[in-house]
Residue, then its C-alpha position, 0 to 999 in steps of 0.5 A: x401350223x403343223x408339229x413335225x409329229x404330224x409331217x411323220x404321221x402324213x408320211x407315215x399314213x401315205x405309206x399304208x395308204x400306198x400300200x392298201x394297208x390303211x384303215x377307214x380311220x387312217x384314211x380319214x386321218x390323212x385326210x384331216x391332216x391334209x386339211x389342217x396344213x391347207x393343201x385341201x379345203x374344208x369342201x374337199x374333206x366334206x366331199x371325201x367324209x361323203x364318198x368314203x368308202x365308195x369308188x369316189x371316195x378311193x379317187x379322191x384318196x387317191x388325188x390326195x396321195x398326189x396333194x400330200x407327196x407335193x406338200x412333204x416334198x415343200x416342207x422337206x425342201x423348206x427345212x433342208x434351207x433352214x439348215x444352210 
């Protein structure tokens, strides 16, 4: 299970990942991230580990924008029901 720390620091890191502002170690954390809350698996983050810094690996950052914007978007609506 992931802290809200972590829902803010996906979010945020998305956002300088968006914006070419993000560091290879941003990257990775992001990616991290998406592994700890299970929208990736432990072969995708491995794969990416190996393409990093490749055209390949800028893909699979670039599907994984995809993956984490639908898993905030999940997490926003879940918690927006907590509060009815």
């Amino acid at each position: 299970m992931m802290t809200m720390y972590e829902y803010r620091r996906l979010s945020e890191l998305g956002d300088r990942i968006k914006a070419n502002l993000a560091s290879k170690d941003e990257k990775k954390e992001y990616m991290k991230l998406l592994l700890k809350s299970g929208s990736i698996s432990q072969a995708q983050y491995n794969e990416y580990l190996s393409q990093q810094g490749t055209t390949q690996g800028d893909d699979l950052i670039a599907a994984a924008l995809a993956v984490g914007a639908i898993f905030l978007i999940g997490y926003l609506i879940k918690e927006l029901g907590r509060k009815d």
